[in-house]
N, C-alpha and C positions, 0 to 999 in steps of 0.2 A: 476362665470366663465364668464369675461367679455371678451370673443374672437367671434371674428364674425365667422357668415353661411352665403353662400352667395344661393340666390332665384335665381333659374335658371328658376322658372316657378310660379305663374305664372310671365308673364312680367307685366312690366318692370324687367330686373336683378338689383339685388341690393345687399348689403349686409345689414345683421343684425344680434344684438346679439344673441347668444347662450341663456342665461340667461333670462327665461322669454318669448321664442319662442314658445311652445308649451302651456303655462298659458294663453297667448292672444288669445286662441280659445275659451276658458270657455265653453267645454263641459257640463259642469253642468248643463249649462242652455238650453242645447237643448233635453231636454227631459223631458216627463210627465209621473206621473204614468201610462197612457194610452196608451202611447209607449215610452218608457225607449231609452235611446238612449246605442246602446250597441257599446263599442269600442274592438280592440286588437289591440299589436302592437308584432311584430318580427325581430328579428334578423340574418339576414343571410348573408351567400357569394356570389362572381357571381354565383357561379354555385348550389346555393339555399342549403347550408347546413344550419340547423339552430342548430345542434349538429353530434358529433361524437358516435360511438358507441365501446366501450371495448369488449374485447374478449367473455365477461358473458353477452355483451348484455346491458350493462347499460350505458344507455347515461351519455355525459359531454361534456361540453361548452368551446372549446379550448380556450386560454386566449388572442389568437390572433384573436379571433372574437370580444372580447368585449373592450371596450372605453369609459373612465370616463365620452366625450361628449354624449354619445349613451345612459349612466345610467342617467345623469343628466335627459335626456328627457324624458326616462321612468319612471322616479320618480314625472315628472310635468305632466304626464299622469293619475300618480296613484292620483296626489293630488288631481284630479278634479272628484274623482271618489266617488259617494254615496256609493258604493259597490267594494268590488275584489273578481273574482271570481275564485277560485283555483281549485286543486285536490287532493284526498288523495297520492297518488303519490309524491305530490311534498313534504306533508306532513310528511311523510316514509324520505325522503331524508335530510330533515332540522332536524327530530331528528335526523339519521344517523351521521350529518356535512357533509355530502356533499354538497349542498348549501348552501347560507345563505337564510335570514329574509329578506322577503321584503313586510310581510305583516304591517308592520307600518310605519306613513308616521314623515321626521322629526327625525330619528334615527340616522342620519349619518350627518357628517360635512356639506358632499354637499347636503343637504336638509333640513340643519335647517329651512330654512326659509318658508317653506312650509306649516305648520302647523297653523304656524298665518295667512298665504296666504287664508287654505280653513275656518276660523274662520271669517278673515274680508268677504268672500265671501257668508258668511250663511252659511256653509257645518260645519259638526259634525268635533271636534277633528282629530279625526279619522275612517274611513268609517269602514262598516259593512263588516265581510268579510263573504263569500258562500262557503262550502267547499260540492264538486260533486263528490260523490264517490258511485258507485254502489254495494262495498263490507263490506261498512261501517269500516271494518279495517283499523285504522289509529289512533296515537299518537296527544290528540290535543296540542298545544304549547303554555307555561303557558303565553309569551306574549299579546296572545288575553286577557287573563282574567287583566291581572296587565295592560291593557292599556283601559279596561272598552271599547272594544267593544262589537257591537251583534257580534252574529255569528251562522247561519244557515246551518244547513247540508243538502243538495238536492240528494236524491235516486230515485229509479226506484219502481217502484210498488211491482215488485216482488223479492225486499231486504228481508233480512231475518228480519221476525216481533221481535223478540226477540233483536238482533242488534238495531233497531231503538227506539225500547221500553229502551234500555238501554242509549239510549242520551238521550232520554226524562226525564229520571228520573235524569241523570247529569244536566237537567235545558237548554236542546237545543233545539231548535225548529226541525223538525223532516218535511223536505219539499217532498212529492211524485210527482216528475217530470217527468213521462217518464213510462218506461214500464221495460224492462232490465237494458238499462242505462240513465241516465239524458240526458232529451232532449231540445234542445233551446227555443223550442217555449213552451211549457210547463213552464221552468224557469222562462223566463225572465215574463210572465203574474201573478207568483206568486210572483216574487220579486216586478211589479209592484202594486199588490195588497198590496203589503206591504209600500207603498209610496217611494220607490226608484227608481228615476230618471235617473243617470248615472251611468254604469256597463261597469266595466274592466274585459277581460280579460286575466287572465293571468294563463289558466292554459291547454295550447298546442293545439296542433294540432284537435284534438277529438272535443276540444270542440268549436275552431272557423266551424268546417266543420258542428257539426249541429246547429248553430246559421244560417251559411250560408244559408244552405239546407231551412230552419225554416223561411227564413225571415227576421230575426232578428237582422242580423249583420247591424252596420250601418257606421261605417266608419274603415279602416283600415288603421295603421300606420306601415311602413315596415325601417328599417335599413339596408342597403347593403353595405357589406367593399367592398374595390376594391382589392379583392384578390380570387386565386383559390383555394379553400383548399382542394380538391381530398377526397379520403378515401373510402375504398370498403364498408364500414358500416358506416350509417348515418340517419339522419331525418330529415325531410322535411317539409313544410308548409303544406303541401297538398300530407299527403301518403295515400289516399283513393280512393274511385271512380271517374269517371272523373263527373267535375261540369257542363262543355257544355255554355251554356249563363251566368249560375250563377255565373260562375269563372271572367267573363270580368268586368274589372273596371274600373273607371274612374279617372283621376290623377286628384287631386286636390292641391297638393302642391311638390315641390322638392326642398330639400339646400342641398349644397357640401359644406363639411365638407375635405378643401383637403391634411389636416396634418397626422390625423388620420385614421388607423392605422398604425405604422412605414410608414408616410410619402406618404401613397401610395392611404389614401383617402375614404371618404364614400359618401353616400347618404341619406338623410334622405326623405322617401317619404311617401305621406297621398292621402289616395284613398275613395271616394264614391264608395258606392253600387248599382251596379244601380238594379233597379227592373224590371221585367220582369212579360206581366201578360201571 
């Protein structure tokens, strides 16, 4: 996808391509199993929806929030990733077909070339994926197995033992993160125990806010159309308690993208975390 994004910040402005804008960061290498470097990225409107919600309550992702440019970048986020880390949730929903498959990198035209990307870089085929579920209820999807990755399931303590005892015996590793529900800072110390380095995620709201909370978040990557998309029912980056200092962040990167969507333009913006003691 050889179309420019132009750098409104930092300065100088410039333009550059699309292709290969978000690979030139190589996450991968900024983390150790001793602090993992954890990313997320989102996508939202001006007025911060990052889904609608249906009458039953089940969210979905209008088609005028999303942009082939906006996927391409998501996809060179995931490729830099030792790890993705999801939720039964989303799992429910991709056997459903309500979403698709984005836990394999390299599956789609606009991403062939990714695969060989994290091969020449040292990174595995294909990263490991974490699926966080406190219900342990969920459909696993036979792609993980036919594409020879791990895959770790992370609970709360007090999961049901019988539930857990039955991944184990399907041959999964069985992670106690947390207490009720999986918690960031508990995770991400056992993913680093596990010599994983770089962790995506990519599985909502819940789980950026206790990375947040935890520490542990370390950079964030946000998408904004230049559109209002209204709606009495919705969700949000941030539908939890107020964060106070934790929430402030520091802009580390912005490109205008100002085609897309219908013409009317996005943002692509990348934020540090700052800490606070």
């Amino acid at each position: 996808m050889k179309r420019p994004v132009y750098r409104l910040y930092p300065p100088p402005y410039t333009d550059e391509t699309l292709h290969g804008l978000y690979l030139a960061l190589k996450l991968h290498e900024l983390g150790t199993p001793e602090r993992p470097f954890v990313y997320a990225n989102f996508l939202s409107s001006l007025d911060g929806r990052i889904a609608l919600e249906k009458a039953n309550g089940d969210a979905y992702l209008p088609k005028s929030l999303t942009t082939p440019v906006d996927f391409r970048l998501f996809l060179e986020l995931e490729a830099q990733a030792d790890c993705l880390i999801t939720h039964s949730s989303y799992l429910r929903s991709l056997s459903a077909g309500k979403l698709g498959n984005i836990l394999q990198i390299g599956q789609r035209e606009e991403s062939a070339d990714l695969t060989q990307w994290r091969i020449e870089q040292g990174l595995k085929p294909q990263p490991t994926v974490v699926i966080a579920s406190a219900s342990l209820d969920f459909p696993m999807p036979d792609s993980i197995r036919e594409h020879g990755q791990t895959c770790l399931i992370a609970t709360g303590q007090n999961a049901d033992p019988a539930k857990a005892e039955g991944w184990r015996r399907r041959g999964f590793e069985v992670i106690i993160a947390g207490s009720d529900r999986v918690e960031g800072g508990p995770l991400v110390r056992a993913l680093g125990d596990r010599g994983l380095r770089s962790l995506y995620l990519i599985a909502g709201p819940y789980m950026l806010e206790t990375m947040l909370r935890d520490g542990k978040l370390s950079r964030l990557f946000q998408t904004i159309t230049h559109q209002l998309m209204g709606g009495e029912a919705f969700r949000t980056v941030s539908p939890g308690a107020e964060y106070g200092p934790l929430g402030h962040l520091k802009l580390r990167s912005l490109y205008y993208d100002p085609s897309s969507p219908y013409n009317s333009g996005q943002w692509f913006a990348q934020f540090d975390i700052q800490r606070f003691s």
